[in-house]
Every structure is written in C-alpha cells, then in structure tokens.
N, C-alpha and C positions, 0 to 999 in steps of 0.2 A: 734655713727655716723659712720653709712661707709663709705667709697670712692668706689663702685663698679661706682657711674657716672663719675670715672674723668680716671677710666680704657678703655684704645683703645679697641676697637672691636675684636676683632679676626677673621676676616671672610678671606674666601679663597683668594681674592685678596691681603689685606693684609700679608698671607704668603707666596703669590708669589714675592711679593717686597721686602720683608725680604733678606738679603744679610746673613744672619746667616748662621751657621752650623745647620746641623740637631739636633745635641744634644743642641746647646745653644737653639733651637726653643722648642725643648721639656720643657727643663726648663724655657722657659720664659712661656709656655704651663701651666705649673707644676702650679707657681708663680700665675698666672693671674688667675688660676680655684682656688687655695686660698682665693686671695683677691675678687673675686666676689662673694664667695658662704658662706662670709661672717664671715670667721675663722677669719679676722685679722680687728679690729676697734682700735678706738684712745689708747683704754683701754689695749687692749688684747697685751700679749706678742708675738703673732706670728707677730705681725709688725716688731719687732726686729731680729726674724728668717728672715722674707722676705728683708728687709734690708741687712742684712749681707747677704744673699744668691745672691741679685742682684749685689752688690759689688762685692762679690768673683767673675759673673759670667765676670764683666768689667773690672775686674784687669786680669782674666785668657783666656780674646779672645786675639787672634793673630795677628789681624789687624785692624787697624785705623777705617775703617771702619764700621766696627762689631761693635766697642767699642762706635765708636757715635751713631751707631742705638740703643745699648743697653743702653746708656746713656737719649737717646731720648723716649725711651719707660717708664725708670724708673723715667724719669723727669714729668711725666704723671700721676705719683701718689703722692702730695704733702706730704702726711705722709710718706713716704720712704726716700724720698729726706731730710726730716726735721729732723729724726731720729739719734740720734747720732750715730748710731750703722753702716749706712751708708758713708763707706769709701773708695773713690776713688782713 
C-alpha cells in the first residue's frame, strides 16, 4: 500500500508559502519525490530512511517556525509519523 495520496502537492504556490530555507525545500523536495514515486510502502525499509531523515531535518531547523511547517508537512504522511524510527 502507498501513501503517495495523503502526500501535499507540491505545486508553485505552495513553495512560495513555504518559510523554509532553500536547502530544507530541497530535501523536503528529495523526501516527497521518494515517497511518491513509490520507493517507500508499508513494507519497504526506505520508510525508515525517510522517517529518520524528516526528524533529523526538524531537530536541525533554526526556527520555530520552520520546525512546525516541517512538522506540518511530515504529519501528512501517516506512516512517517507512526514509524519508530521517527524522533522529534
């Protein structure tokens, strides 16, 4: 089973509302073309890479606000969020 429907969109608006840094957009860029193009299902160990990757990227932004936009975007994937490997 995938989750590519419960992934946000990415479309240009969207990355104009983004408060991110250019390198966190990139990676969350990286992340999102992963999980849509269907590397990472229930099964697959790259949930666990993408997991730990979206943590590391929430523990390592600078500001509050960053960090809930980044929290907001990962809460959007129920298997990331559920994954123990996921720590905020």
């Amino acid at each position: 089973m995938l989750y590519t429907n419960n992934m946000p969109s990415n479309t240009a608006r969207q990355q104009k509302e983004r408060k991110m840094t250019k390198s966190e957009t990139r990676e969350v860029a990286k992340l999102e073309a992963v999980m849509r193009n269907g590397f990472a299902n229930v099964n697959d160990p790259m949930i666990g890479v993408c997991a730990r990757a979206y943590s590391a990227l929430i523990r390592a932004t600078r500001t509050t606000k960053n960090r809930n936009e980044l929290i907001c975007i990962a809460g959007g994937i129920p298997a990331i969020v559920q994954h123990p490997d996921f720590i905020v």
